[in-house]
N, C-alpha and C positions, 0 to 999 in steps of 0.2 A: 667309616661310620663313627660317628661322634656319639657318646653317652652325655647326658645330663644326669644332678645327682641334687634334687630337692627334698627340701621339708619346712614345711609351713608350720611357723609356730608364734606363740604372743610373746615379747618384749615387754620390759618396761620401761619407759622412760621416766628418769629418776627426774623430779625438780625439784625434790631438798629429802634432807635425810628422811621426811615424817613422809613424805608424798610422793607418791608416781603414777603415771597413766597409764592405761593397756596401749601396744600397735601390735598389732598384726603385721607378721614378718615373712617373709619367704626367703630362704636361704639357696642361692644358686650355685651347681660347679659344673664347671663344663670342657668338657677331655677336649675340645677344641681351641679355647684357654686356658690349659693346665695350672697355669700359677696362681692364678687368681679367683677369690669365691667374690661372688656377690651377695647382693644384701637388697633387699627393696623392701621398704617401709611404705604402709599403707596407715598416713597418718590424716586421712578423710577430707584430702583438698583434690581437686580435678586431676592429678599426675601423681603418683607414685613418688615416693625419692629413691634412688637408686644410687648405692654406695659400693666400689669395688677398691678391694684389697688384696693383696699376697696372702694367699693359704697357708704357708708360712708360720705370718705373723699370728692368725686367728691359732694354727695347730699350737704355736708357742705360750702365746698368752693363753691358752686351757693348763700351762703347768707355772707360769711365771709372769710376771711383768714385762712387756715390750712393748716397743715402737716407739716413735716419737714423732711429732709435726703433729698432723692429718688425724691419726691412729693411733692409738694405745690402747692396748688389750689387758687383761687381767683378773685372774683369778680370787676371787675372795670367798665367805659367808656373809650371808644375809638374811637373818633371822632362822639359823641353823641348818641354811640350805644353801649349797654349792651351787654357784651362780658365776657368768664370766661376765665383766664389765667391759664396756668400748666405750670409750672415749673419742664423741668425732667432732672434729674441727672443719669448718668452710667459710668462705666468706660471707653465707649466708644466716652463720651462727654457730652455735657448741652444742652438744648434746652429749649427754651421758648415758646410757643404755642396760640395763640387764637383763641376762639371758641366764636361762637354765643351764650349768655344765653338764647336766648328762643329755639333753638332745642337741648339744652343741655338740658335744663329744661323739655320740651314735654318730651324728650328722659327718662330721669329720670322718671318723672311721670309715664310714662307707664311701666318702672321696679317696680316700688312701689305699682301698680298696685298689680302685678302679682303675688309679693312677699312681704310683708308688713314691714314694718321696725321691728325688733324684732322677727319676722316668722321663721327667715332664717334657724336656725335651725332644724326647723321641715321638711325642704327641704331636708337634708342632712337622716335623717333616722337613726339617731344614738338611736337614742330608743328602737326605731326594731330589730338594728345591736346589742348591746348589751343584750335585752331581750336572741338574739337568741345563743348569748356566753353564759349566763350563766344558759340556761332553764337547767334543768337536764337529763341525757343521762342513761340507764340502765347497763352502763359502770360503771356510780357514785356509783352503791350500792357493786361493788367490795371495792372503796377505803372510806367510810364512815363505813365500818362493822370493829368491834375493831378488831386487826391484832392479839393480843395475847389475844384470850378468856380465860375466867376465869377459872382454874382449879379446883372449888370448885364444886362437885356434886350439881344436882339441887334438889335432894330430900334429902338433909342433911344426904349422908351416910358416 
């Protein structure tokens, strides 16, 4: 059984220090892709934009600065209220983004819950998935049996 772990909440997108517009955001995580939260912006064109990142990077950037390329996360005030900033890069433009750190942070928590940092793995089922490649098949005992048996009689004649 796979959990999901949502909360719908407003962003802002910053376009200069004086000015930013509301989006409406929903934040996704999902124990069937443990590493990764999503993001989809609801920025009022026909699709959605839909942004995915390591959980990671968003858990780190709620106490410090990180990432680089694509993503960068980061913690600041603004106008006396803890807020995490994203920084996203695509080829179809830049954006900078604030969000609240305490329903980012609830938000988190309740993934960390769910799935524990270092778990994530075991979410995925690669242990299982590989036990079940390599259990042995009664196929195996055609190609393990020596292909040219020994010509030498077994009773020494």
């Amino acid at each position: 059984m796979h959990t999901v772990v949502e909360r719908e909440l407003e962003l802002k997108l910053v376009l200069s220090p004086e000015r930013s517009i509301p989006v409406p955001a929903r934040l996704t995580y999902r124990t069937d892709d443990p590493y990764a939260v999503h993001i989809t912006f609801h920025i009022g064109s026909d699709q959605p934009v839909n942004w995915t990142f390591a959980r990671e990077l968003l858990v780190e950037g709620v106490f410090r600065p990180c990432g680089h390329g694509d993503v960068r996360v980061w913690p600041t005030k603004m106008d006396g209220r803890s807020v995490v900033l994203m920084a996203l890069s695509s080829p179809d433009g830049d954006a900078l983004l604030e969000a609240p750190a305490a329903a980012v942070s609830a938000w988190l928590e309740r993934t960390l819950r769910v799935v524990a940092p270092g778990s994530e793995s075991e979410q995925l089922g690669i242990d299982d998935g590989l036990a079940e490649l390599l259990a042995p098949t009664p196929a195996d005992d055609l190609w393990l049996r020596d292909p040219w048996p020994s010509d030498e009689s077994k009773d020494g004649e």
